[in-house]
C-alpha positions as CSV (number, residue, x, y, z in Angstrom):
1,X,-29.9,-25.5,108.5
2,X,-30.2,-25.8,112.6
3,X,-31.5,-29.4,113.5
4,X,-34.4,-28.2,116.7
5,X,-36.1,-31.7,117.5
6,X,-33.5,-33.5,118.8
7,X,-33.8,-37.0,119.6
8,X,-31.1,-39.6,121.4
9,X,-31.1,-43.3,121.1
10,X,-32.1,-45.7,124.1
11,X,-31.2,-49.4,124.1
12,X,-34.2,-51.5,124.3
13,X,-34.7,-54.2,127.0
14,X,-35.4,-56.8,124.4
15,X,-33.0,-58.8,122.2
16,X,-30.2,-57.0,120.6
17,X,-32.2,-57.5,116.9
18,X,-34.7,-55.7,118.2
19,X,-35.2,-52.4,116.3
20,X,-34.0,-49.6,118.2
21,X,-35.9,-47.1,120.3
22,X,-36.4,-43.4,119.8
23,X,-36.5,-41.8,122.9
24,X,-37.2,-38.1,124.0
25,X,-33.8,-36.1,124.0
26,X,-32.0,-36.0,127.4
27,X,-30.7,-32.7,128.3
28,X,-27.0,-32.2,126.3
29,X,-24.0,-30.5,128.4
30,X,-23.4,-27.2,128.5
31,X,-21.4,-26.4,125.4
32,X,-20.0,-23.5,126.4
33,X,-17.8,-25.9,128.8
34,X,-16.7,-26.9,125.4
35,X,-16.1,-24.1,123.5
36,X,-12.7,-22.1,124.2
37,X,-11.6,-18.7,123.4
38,X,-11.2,-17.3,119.7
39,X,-7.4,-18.1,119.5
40,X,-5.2,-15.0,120.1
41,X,-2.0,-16.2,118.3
42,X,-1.8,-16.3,114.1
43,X,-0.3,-19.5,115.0
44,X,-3.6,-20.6,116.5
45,X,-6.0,-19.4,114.2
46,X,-3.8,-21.2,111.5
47,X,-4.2,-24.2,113.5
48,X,-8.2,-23.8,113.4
49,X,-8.4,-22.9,109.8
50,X,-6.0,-26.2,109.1
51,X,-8.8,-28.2,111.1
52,X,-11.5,-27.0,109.1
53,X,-10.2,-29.0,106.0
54,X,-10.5,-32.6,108.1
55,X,-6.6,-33.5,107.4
56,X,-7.0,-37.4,108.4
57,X,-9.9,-37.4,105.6
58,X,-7.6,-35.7,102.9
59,X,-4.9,-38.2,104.1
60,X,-7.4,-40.9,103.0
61,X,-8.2,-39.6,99.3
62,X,-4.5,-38.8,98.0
63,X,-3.8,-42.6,99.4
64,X,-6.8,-42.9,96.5
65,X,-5.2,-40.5,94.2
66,X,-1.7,-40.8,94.3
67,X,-1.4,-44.8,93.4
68,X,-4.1,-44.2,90.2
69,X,-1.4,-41.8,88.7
70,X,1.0,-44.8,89.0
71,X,-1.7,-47.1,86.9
72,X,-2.2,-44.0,84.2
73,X,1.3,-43.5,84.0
74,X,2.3,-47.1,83.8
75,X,5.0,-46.6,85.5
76,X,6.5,-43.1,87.6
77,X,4.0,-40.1,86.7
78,X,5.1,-36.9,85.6
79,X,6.5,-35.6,88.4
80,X,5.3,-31.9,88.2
81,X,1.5,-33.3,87.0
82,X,2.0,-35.3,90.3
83,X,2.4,-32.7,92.4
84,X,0.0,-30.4,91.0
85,X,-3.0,-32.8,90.8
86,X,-2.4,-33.8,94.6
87,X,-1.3,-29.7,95.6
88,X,-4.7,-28.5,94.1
89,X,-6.8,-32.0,95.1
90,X,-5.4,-31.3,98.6
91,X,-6.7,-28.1,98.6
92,X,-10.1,-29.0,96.7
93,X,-11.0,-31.9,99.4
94,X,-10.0,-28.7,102.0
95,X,-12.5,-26.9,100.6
96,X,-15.2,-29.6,100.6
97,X,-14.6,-30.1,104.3
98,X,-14.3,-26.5,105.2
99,X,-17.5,-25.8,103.8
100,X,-19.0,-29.4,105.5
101,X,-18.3,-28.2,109.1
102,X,-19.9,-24.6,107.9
103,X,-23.1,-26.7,107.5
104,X,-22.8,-29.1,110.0
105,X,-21.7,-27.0,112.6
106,X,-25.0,-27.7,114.5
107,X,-24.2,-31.3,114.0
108,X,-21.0,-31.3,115.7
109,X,-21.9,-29.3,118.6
110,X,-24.7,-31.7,119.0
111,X,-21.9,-34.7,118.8
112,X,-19.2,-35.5,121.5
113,X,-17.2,-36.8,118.6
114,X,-17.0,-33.2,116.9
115,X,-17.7,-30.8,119.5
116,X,-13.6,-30.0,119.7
117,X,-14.1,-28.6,116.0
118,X,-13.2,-25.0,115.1
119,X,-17.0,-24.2,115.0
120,X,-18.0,-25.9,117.3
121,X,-15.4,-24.5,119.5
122,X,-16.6,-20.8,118.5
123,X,-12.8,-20.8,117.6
124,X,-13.6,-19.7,113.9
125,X,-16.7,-17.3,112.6
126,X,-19.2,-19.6,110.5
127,X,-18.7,-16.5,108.0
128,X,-14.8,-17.1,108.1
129,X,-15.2,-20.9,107.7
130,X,-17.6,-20.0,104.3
131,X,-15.5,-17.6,102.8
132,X,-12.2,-20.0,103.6
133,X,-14.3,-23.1,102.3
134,X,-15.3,-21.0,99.0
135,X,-12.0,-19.9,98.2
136,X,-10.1,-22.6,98.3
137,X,-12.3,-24.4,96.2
138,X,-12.1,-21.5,93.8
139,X,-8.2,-21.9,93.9
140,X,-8.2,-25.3,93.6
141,X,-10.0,-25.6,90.6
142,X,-8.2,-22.1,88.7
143,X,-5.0,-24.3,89.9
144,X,-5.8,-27.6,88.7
145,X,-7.2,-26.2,85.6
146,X,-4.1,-24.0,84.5
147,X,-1.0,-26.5,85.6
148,X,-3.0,-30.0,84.9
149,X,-6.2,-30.2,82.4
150,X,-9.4,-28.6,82.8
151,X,-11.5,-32.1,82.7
152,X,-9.1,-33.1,86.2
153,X,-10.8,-29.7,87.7
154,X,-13.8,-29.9,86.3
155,X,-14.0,-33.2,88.3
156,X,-12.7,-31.8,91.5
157,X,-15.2,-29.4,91.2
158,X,-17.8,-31.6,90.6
159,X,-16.9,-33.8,93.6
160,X,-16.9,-30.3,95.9
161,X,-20.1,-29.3,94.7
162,X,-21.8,-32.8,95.2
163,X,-20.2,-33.0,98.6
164,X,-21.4,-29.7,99.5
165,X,-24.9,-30.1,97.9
166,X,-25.9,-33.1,97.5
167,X,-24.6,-34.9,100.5
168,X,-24.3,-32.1,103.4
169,X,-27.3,-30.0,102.5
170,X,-29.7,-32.8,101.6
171,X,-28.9,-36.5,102.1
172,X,-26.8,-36.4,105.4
173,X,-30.0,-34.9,107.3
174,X,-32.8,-36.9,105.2
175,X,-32.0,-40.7,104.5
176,X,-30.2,-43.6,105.8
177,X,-28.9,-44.2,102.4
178,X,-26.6,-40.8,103.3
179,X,-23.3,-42.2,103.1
180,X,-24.3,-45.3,100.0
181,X,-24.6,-42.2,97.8
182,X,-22.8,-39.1,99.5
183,X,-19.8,-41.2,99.2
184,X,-19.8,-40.9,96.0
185,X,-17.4,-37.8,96.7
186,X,-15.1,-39.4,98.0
187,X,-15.0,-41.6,95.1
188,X,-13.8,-38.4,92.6
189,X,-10.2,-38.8,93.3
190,X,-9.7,-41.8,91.3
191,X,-11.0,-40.1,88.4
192,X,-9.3,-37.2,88.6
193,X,-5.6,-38.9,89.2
194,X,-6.4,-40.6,86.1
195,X,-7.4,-37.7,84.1
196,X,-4.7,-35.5,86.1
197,X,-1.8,-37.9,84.1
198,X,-4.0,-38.7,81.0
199,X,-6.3,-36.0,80.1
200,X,-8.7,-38.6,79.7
201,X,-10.7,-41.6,81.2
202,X,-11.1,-45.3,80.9
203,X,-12.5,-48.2,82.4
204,X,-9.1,-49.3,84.9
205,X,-10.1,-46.0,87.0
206,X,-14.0,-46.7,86.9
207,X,-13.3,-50.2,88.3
208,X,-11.2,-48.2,91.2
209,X,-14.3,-45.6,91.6
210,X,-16.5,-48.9,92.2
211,X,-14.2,-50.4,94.5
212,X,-14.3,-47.3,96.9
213,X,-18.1,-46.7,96.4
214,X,-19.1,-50.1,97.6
215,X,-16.4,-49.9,100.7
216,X,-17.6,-46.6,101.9
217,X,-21.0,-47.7,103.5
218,X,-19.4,-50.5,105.7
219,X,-16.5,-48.5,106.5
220,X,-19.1,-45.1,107.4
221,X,-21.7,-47.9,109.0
222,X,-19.4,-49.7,111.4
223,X,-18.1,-46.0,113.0
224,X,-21.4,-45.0,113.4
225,X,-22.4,-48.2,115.5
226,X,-19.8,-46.9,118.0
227,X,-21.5,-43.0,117.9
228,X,-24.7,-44.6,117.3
229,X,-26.0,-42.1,120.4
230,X,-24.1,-38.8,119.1
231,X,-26.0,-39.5,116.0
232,X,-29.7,-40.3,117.0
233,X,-28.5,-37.3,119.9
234,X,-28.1,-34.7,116.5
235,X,-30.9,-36.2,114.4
236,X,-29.0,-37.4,111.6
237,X,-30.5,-40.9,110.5
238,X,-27.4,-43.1,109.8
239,X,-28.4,-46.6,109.4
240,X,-27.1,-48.2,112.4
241,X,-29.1,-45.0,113.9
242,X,-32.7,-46.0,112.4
243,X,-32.2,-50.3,111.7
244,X,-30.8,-53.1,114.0
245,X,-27.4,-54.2,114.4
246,X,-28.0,-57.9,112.3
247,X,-29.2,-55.3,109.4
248,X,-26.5,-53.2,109.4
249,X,-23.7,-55.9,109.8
250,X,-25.7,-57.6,106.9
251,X,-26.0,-54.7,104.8
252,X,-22.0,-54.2,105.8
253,X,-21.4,-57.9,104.3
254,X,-23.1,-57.5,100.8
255,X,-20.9,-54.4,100.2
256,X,-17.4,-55.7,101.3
257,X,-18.7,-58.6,98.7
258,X,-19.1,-55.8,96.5
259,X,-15.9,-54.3,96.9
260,X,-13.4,-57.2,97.1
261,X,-15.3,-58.9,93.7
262,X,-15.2,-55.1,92.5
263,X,-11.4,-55.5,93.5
264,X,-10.3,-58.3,91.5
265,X,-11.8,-56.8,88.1
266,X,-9.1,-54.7,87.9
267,X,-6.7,-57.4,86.9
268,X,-8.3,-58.0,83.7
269,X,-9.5,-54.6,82.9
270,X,-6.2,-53.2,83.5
271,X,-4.0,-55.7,82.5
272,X,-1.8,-55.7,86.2
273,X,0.7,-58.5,86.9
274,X,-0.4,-61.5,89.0
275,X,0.9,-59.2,92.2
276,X,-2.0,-57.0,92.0
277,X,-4.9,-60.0,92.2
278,X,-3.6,-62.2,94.7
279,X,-2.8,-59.6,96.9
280,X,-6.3,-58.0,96.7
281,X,-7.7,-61.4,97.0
282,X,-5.5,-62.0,100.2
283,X,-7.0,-58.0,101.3
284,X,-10.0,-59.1,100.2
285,X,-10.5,-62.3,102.5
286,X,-8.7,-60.9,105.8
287,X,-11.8,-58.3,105.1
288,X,-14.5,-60.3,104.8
289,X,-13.2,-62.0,107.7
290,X,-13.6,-59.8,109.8
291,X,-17.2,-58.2,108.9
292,X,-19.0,-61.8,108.9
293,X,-17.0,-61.9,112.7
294,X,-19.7,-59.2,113.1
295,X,-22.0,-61.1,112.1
296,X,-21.0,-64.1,114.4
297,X,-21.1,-61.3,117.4
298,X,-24.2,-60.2,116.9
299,X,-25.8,-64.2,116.9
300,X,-23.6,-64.5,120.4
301,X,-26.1,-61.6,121.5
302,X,-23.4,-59.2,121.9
303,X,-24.3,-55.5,121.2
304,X,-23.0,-52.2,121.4
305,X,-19.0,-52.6,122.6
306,X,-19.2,-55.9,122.7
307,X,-19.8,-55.9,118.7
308,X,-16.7,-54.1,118.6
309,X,-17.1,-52.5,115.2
310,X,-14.1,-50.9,115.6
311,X,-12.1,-53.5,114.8
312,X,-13.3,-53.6,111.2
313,X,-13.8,-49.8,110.9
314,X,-10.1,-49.9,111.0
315,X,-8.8,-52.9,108.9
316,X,-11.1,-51.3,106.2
317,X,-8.8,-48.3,106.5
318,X,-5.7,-50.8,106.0
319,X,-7.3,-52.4,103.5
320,X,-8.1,-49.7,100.9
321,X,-4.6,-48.2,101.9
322,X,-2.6,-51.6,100.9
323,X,-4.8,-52.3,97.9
324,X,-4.0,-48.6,96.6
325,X,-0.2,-49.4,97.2
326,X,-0.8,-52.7,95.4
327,X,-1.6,-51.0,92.7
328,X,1.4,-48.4,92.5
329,X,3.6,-51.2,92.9
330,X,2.3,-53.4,90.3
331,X,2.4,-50.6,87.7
332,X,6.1,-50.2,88.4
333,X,6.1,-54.1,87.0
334,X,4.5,-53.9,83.9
């Protein structure tokens, strides 16, 4: 799936709500600049393979995992479950990522964000990055269906096959709506620490799934404001890509309402101690905060790094971090 009609994004002259302009592409570096040698050490190859699987973004989902397993467990999880579901989930999201750059490698040598990927850096075959990406979903699920439950793999598989499929191969490239649904993905892990401890589901993990469905589009939308140009440069239509900056701040506003109200219904549903609720309501305002501070930018006319969307790219990583650890700790209460 190569990407041939490449456009770039050119500020307008007019006011910063001013729909964006689509411009002619300008000629990209030469990428072979970019691109280094196949590496000649094991060492180094290792090193590329590792990068395939995206480690910062597996980092993110056991953060998701891990404290859901606390909530099932009511308390410390079965240790070897524990270790299993993350072992295997590690190597599922791996997987999901390793086979993401195999069909976005276009993409990131299109990008300045990703052209320093294994790919992009001609540091790894695409044939070697598919058969890597394939087998360790293969493992992953053969692993977490023998040592955990088979409805916890059949999950993980689900999530790698939506990931791959759904998201990469179709939405990614076709709709601004990518990540609102894509994310659902990245959602999985909730669901599959739960049924990982319990064998089973309920509606305390659901709640979780919501909360990370509705952050994922202002978390995804504020990063792309600050690669708006490596995006519109590759063709991929992310919404701060194809609609103004007061839409996607205002789009980014209704979801963090989403997410923090989402949040808080975890108290009842789950029966947590008071810890959990006033700390996600504490979370929750510090977050909304800062995304109607975008908001009060973009009225002051300030645009592009200026906005600095940035700012709340990165609290929304704190946040979903010390909400997940507000719910391990208050399941060690009950």
């Amino acid at each position: 799936m190569t990407l041939t009609n490449h456009t770039t994004f050119r500020r307008p002259a007019e006011s910063p709500g001013t729909p964006p302009a689509i411009a002619p592409a300008t000629p990209q570096p030469d990428l072979a600049q970019e691109a280094g040698p196949p590496p000649r050490t094991i060492g180094a190859l290792v090193k590329a393979y590792i990068a395939l699987t995206k480690p910062r973004i597996i980092e993110l989902l056991l953060i998701t995992t891990l404290p859901v397993m606390f909530l099932a467990a009511r308390g410390l999880p079965d240790p070897w479950l524990a270790i299993a579901t993350l072992v295997f989930g590690t190597l599922s999201a791996g997987s999901a990522n390793a086979l993401n750059c195999y069909i976005d490698r276009d993409i990131d040598a299109a990008m300045r964000r990703t052209r320093r990927r294994p790919l992009a850096r001609h540091q790894v075959s695409p044939r070697g990055a598919l058969v890597f990406g394939v087998a360790l979903g293969a493992i992953s699920t053969a692993g977490l269906g023998l040592t955990v439950n088979w409805l916890a793999a059949l999950l993980s598989l689900a999530a790698n096959l939506f990931y791959v499929f759904v998201y990469s191969m179709y939405l990614k490239r076709r709709t601004a709506q990518n990540v609102v649904w894509g994310g659902i993905a990245g959602c999985m892990p909730v669901l599959i620490g739960w049924a990982g401890i319990t064998g089973g589901l309920d509606w305390a993990p659901v709640v979780l799934f919501g909360v990370v469905f509705f952050w994922t589009p202002p978390h995804t939308w504020t990063l792309a404001m600050r690669y708006r140009e490596d995006y519109a440069a590759a063709s991929v239509p992310m919404l701060p890509v194809v609609a103004t900056e007061r839409r996607v701040v205002l789009e980014s506003i209704a979801y963090t309402w989403a997410t923090v109200l989402c949040s808080l219904l975890l108290w009842p549903v789950a029966g947590t101690t008071l810890l959990y609720p006033v700390v996600a309501l504490a979370l929750g305002a510090a977050c909304l905060w800062e995304v109607h501070r975008l908001l009060g930018r973009v009225n002051a006319g300030k645009t592009g790094v200026a906005l600095r969307p940035m700012r709340f790219f990165h609290w929304s990583n704190a946040y979903l971090a010390l909400l997940f650890l507000t719910v391990a700790i208050d399941s060690l209460l009950v």
